[in-house]
C-alpha positions in Angstrom: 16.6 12.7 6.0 13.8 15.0 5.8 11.0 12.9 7.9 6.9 14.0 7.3 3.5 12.2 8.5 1.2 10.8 6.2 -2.4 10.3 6.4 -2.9 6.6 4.9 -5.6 4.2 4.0 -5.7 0.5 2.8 -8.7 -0.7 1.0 -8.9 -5.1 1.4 -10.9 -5.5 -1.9 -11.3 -9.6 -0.7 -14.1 -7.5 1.3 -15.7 -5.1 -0.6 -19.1 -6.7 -1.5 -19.8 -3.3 -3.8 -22.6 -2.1 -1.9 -21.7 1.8 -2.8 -23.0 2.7 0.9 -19.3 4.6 0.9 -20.0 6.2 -2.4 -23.5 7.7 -1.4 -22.1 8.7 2.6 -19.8 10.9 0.6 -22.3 12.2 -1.9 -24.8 13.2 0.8 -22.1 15.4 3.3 -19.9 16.7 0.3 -21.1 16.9 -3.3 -25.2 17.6 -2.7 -24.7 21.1 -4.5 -25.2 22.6 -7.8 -22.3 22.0 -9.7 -21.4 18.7 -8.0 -23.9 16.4 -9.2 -21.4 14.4 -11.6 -19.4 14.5 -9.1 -18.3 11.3 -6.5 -15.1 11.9 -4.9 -15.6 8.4 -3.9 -17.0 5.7 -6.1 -17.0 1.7 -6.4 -15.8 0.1 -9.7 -16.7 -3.1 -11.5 -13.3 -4.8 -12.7 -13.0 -5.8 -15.6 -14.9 -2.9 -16.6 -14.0 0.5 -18.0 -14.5 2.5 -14.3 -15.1 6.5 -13.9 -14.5 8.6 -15.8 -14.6 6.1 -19.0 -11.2 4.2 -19.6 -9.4 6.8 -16.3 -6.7 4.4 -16.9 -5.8 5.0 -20.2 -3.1 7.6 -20.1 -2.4 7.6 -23.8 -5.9 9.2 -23.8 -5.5 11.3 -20.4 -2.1 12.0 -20.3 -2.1 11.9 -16.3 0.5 11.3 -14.2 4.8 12.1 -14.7 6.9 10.2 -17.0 10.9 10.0 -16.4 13.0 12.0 -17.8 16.5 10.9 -17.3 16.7 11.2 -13.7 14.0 12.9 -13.1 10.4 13.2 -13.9 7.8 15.3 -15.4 4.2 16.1 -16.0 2.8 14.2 -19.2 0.1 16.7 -19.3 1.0 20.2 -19.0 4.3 22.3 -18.3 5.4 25.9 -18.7 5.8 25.5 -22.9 2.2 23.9 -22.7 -0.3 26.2 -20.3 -1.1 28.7 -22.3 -2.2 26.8 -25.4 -4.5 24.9 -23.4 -6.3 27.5 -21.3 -9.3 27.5 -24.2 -8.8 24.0 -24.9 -7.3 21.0 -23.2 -7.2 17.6 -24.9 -6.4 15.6 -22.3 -9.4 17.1 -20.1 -12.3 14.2 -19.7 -15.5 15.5 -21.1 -19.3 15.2 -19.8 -19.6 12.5 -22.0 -16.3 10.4 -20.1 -18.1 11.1 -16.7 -22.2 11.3 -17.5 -24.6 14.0 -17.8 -26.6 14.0 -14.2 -29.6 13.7 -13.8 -33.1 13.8 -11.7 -37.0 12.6 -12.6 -39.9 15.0 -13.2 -41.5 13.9 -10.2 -44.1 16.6 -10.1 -45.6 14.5 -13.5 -46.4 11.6 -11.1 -48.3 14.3 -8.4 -50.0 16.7 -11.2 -50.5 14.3 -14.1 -54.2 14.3 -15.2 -56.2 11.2 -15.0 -55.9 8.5 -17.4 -55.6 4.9 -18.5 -52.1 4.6 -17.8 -49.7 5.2 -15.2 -48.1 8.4 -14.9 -44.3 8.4 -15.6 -41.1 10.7 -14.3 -39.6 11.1 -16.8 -35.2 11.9 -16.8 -34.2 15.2 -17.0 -30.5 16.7 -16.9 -29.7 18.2 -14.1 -27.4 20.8 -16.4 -29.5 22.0 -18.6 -33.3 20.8 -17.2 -34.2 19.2 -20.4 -35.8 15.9 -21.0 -32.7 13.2 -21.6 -32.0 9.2 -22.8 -29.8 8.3 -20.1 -26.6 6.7 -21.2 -24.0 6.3 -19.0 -24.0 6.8 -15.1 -20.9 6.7 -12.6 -20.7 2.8 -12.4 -22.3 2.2 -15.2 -20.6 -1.3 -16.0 -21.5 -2.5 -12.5 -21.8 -5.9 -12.0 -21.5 -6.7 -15.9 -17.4 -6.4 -15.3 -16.9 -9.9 -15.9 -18.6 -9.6 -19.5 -17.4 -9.1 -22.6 -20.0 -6.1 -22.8 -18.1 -3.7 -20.5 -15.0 -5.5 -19.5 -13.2 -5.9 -23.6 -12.6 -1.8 -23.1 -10.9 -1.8 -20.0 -7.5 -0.5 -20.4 -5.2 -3.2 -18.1 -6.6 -6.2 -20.7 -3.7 -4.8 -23.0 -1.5 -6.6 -21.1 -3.1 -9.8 -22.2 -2.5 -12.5 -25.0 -5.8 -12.6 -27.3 -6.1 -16.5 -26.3 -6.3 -14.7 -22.3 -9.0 -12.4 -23.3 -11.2 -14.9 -24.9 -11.3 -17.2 -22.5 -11.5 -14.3 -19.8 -15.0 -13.9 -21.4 -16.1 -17.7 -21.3 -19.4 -17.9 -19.4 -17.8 -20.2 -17.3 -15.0 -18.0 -16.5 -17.0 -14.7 -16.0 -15.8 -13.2 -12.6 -15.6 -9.5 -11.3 -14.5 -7.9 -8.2 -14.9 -4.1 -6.9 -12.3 -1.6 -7.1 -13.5 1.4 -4.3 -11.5 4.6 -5.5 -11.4 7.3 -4.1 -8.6 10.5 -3.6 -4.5 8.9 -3.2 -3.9 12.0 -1.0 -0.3 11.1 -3.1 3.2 12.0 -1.9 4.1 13.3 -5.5 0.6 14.7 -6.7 0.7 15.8 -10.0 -2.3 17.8 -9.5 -0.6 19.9 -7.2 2.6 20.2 -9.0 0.4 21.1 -12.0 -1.7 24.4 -11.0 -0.9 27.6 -12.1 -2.5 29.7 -9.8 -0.8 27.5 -6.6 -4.7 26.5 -5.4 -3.4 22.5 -4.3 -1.1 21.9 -1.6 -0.7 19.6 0.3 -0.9 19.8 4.2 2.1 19.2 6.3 1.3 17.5 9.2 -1.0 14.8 8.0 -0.5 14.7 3.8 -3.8 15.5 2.6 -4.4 17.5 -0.4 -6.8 20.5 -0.4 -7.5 23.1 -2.8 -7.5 26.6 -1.8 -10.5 27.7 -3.0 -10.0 31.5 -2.6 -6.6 30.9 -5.0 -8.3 28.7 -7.4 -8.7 30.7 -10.9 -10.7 27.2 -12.7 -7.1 26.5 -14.7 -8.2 22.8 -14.7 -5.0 21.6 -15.2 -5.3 19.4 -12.2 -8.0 17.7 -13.5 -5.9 16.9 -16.8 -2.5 16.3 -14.1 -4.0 13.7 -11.6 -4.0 9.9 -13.5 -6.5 8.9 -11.1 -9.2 11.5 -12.0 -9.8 12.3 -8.9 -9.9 16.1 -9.0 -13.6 17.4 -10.4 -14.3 20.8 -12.0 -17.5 22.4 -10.3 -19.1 24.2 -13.3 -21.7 26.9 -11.4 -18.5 28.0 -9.0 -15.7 28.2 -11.6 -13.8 26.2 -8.9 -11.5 22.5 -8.8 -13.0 20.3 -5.9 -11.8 17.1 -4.5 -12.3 14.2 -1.8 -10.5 16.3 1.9 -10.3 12.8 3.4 -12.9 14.4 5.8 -10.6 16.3 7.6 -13.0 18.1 9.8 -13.7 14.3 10.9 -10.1 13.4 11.5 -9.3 16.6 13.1 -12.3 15.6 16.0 -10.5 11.5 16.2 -13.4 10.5 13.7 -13.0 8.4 10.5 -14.0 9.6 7.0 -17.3 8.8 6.0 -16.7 6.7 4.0 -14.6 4.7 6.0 -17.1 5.0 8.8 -20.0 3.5 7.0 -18.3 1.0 5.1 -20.4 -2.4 5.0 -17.3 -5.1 4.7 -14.9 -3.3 6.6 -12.7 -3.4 3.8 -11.0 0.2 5.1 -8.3 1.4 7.3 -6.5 4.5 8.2 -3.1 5.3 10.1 -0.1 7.1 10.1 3.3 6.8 7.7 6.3 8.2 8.2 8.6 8.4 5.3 11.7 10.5 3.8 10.6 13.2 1.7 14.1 14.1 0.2 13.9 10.4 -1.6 10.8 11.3 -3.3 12.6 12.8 -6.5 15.0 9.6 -6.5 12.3 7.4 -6.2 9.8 8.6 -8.6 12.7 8.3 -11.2 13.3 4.0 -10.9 12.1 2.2 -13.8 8.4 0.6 -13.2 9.3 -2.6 -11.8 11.0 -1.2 -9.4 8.7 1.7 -8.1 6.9 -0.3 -5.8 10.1 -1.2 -4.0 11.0 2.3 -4.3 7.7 3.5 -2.5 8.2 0.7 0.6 12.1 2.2 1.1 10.5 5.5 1.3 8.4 4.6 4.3 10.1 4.8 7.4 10.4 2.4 10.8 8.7 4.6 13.3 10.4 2.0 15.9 13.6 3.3 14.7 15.0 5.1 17.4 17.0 7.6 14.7 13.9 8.0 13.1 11.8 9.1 16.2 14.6 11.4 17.1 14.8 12.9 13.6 11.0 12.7 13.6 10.4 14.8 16.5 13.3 17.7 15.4 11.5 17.9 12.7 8.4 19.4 14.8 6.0 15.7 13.9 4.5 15.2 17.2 4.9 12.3 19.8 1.5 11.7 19.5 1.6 11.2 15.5 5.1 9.4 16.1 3.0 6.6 18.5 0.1 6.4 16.0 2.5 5.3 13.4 3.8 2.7 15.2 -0.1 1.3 15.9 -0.8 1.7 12.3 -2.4 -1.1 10.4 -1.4 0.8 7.4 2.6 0.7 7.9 1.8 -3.5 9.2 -0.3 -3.6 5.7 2.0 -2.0 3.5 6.0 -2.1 5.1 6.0 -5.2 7.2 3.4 -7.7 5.7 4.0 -6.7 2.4 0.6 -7.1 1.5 -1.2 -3.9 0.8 -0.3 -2.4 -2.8 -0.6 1.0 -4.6 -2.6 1.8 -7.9 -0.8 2.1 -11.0 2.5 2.7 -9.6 3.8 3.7 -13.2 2.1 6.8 -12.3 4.8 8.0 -10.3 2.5 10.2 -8.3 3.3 7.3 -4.8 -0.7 7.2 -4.2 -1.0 6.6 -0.2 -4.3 4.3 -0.8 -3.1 0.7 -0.8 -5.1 -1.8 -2.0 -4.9 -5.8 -0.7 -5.9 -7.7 -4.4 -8.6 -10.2 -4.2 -7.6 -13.9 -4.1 -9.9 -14.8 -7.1 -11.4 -18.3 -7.5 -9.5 -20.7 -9.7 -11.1 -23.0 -12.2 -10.7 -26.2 -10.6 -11.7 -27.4 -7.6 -9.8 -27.9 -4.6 -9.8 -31.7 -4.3 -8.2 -34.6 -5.8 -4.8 -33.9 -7.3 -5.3 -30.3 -6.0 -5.6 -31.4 -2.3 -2.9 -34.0 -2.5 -0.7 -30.7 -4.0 -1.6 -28.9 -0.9 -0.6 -31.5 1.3 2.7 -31.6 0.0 2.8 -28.2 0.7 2.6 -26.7 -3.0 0.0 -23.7 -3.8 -2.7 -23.8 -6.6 -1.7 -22.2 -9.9 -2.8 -18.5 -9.3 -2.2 -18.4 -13.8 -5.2 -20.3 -13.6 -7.1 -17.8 -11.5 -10.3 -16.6 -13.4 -8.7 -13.3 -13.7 -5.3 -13.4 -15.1 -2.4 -12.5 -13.0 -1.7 -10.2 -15.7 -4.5 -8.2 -15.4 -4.1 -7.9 -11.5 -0.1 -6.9 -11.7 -1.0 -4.2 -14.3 -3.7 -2.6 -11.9 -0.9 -2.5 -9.0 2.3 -3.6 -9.7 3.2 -1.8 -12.9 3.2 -5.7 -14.4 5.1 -7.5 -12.3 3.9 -10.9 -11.5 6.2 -12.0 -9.1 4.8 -9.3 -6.5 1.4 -10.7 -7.3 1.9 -13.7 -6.6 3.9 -13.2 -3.4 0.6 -11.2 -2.5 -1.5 -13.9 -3.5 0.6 -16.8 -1.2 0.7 -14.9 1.3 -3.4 -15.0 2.0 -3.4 -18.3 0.6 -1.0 -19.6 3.1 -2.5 -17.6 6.0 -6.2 -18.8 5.2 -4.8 -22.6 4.8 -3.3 -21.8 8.5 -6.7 -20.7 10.1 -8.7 -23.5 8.5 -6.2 -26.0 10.0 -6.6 -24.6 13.3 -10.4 -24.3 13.4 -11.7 -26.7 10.9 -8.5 -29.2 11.3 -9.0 -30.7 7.8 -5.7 -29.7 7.0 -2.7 -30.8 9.1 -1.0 -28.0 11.2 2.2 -29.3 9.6 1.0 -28.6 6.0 -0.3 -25.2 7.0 3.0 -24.3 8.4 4.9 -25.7 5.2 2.9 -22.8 3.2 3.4 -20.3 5.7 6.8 -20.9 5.3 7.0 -20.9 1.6 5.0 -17.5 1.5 7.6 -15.8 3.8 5.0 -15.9 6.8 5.4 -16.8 10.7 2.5 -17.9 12.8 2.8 -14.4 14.6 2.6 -13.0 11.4 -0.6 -15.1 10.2 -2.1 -14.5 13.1 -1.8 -10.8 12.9 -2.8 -10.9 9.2 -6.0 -12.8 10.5 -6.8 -10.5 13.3 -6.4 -7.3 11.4 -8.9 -8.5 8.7 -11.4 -10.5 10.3 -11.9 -10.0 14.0 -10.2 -5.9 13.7 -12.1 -3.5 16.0 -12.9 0.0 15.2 -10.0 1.0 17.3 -7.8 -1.2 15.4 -8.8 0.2 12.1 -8.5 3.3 12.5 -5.8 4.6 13.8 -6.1 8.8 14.0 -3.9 10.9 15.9 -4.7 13.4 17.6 -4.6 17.0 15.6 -2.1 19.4 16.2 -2.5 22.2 13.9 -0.2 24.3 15.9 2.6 22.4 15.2 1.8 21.9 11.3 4.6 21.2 9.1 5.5 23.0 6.3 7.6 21.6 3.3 8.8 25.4 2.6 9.6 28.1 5.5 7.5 30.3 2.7 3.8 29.3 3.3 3.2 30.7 -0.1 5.9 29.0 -1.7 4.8 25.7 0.0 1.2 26.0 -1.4 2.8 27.1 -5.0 5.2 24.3 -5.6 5.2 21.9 -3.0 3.4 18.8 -2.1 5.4 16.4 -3.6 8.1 16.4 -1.2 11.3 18.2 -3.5 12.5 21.1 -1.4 13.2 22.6 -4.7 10.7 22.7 -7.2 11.2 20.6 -10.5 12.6 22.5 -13.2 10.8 20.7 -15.6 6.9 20.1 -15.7 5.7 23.1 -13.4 
């Protein structure tokens, strides 16, 4: 058992009211410079909707992420038969046009502009070449029209779909959306890492996050073509691969990200996992339905006793061992069950869990519905305004039963609050769902605590920094920036 720490985050998208105050936090301390206008290492989606880059999703197009091969995996996007050809030109690389060309506004027209009849205009100009531009696309450009056909036909988890589902997805009666915050998985197999050349990604022992080395990075951009998520941004005045750091100058003083500190909703929160890096290669190699499983057996029990004392041999500090064990990550993700990754086909084990919105259903909850409910029976989620389908392909690689155990789960623990302060529902009922969602009262009250009434404290969960102790995946610090990050002590021999 080969036992690491893991920076983690869970985003509650029931929350997120899409305010982008997390998006512009980030682009005013990290990407303010020439070369990183396009870029927002954390952005807010409109789903349905097509997201940033256009159609990310759509690895057909991209070719992110690893694919098995027998049993093991491998890049879908580069490899040692593949590098070269692509150093002048990639196909899978996203283009401006996929992202958007930045831009500013001639201001100085609205200050110098003669006078006139009309009303002086700034006009748009790129902010790559300084030319007057029609702007056409932006980095949530869909926002707010996901729920329409307009943006929404093109996203890429509507394949999963009947044609009679997509149609009425689109009635104006059914129109719904919900936001989708993304922003760097800080992954346990990142293909990004395992895809560089030059050995510029790694991915930092004692706390998970990947960084690029910017002194090793020779612009390659294979990472950008490797991670599925898109996540990984070329700066084109430097020559050099940036990314979201998870703040880490923040984290190292006991501070949250940004962008989890100025989060609106409160939708965000950040602990500690432990998990077994020598399963990694095992894992990533289970068929799709069974990779979120996979991921969960990965993370560890820091109660454990054998795991604290294998833990600490393995130089991760009592400190980090404790905040594990407060973590509303590991309750999230390992012991509620609730919290989900991205596109677990991927294969890349994102650490950023999402909690899927409990979307309105079409009817009402009265009549036959409420008599249903007191027999203790939950509303058809297939009836939800956004198909279960759609929702199971954005996070469980398709499978609905994991959906809907999600789904019954809030259901069941919002029926139990509402009986206890509203009282329109009997205690009993409540307590017949709980049941029948695989929840106790301790656990709905935890659920309850840890999204409504949370405190800072409780949120975030940071330990304390101990950069002297730093684990490395590879006695070779070199080796370990070169090849590691996803966890294999020996590198794949495929895909690198």
């Amino acid at each position: 058992m080969n036992i690491r720490s893991q920076i983690s985050m869970v985003f509650h998208l029931d929350k997120c009211i899409g305010c982008h105050t997390c998006s512009v936090a980030c682009k005013n301390i990290w990407t303010d410079r020439k070369g990183t206008e396009y870029m927002w290492w954390n952005n807010v989606e409109t789903k349905p909707g097509t997201g940033f880059p256009t159609r990310w999703e759509d690895q057909e197009k991209y070719r992110g992420g690893w694919e098995k091969d027998g049993d093991s995996v491998r890049l879908k996007s580069t490899g040692k038969a593949r590098i070269i050809p692509n150093i002048f030109h990639n196909p899978s690389l996203p283009s401006m046009d996929d992202y958007y060309e930045p831009w500013t506004y001639d201001y100085q027209n609205l200050f110098n502009a003669p006078a006139g009849d009309d009303q002086p205009t700034a006009l748009p100009k790129s902010m790559v070449t300084g030319e007057y531009i029609d702007i056409e696309s932006g980095p949530n450009w869909d926002d707010d029209l996901g729920g329409s056909s307009l943006y929404a036909k093109n996203d890429p988890n509507l394949e999963s779909l009947t044609e009679e589902q997509k149609q009425q997805l689109f009635e104006i009666e059914r129109l719904v959306l919900f936001y989708f915050p993304r922003i760097c998985n800080h992954c346990l197999n990142p293909a990004c890492v395992a895809s560089c050349p030059s050995g510029a990604l790694y991915k930092r022992g004692e706390d998970g996050i990947v960084l690029v080395d910017q002194e090793r990075c020779r612009g390659w951009r294979s990472c950008v073509a490797a991670c599925p998520y898109k996540k990984t941004y070329y700066n084109w005045t430097s020559g050099k691969s940036e990314k979201c750091i998870l703040c880490f100058p923040r984290l190292e003083t006991g501070q949250a990200p940004a962008c989890f500190h100025s989060c609106v909703g409160r939708i965000r929160y950040l602990g500690v996992l432990l998990y077994d890096a020598d399963k990694i290669e095992e894992m990533a190699s289970k068929t799709d339905r069974e990779l979120v499983n996979a991921q969960r057996e990965m993370i560890l029990d820091p109660f454990d006793p054998k795991v604290i004392e294998m833990a600490k041999a393995n130089g991760i500090h009592e400190h980090t061992i404790q905040a594990a064990q407060e973590s509303p990550v590991y309750k999230f993700v390992k012991v509620w069950k609730m919290a989900l990754p991205p596109h677990i086909e991927y294969r890349t084990f994102p650490m950023l869990f999402y909690v899927p919105p409990m979307l309105p259903v079409i009817s009402s909850l009265d009549g036959e519905a409420r008599k249903n409910m007191a027999e203790g029976l939950f509303p058809e989620f297939d009836q939800a305004r956004v198909p279960i389908e759609f929702l199971s392909s954005l996070f469980t690689a398709g499978d609905g039963e994991k959906m809907r155990y999600v789904l019954k789960k809030q259901m069941a623990v919002r029926t139990w609050r509402r009986a206890v302060t509203v009282g329109d529902i009997s205690k009993e009922t409540a307590e017949k769902m709980l049941i029948a969602a695989d929840c106790t009262i301790a656990e709905a009250e935890g659920i309850y605590h840890l999204t409504s009434i949370a405190t800072l404290e409780d949120r975030f969960v940071i330990p304390p920094a101990h950069r002297e102790e730093a684990i490395e995946m590879m006695d070779d610090p070199l080796e370990y920036k070169q090849h590691a990050g996803f966890g294999f002590r020996d590198k794949p021999t495929r895909g690198l």
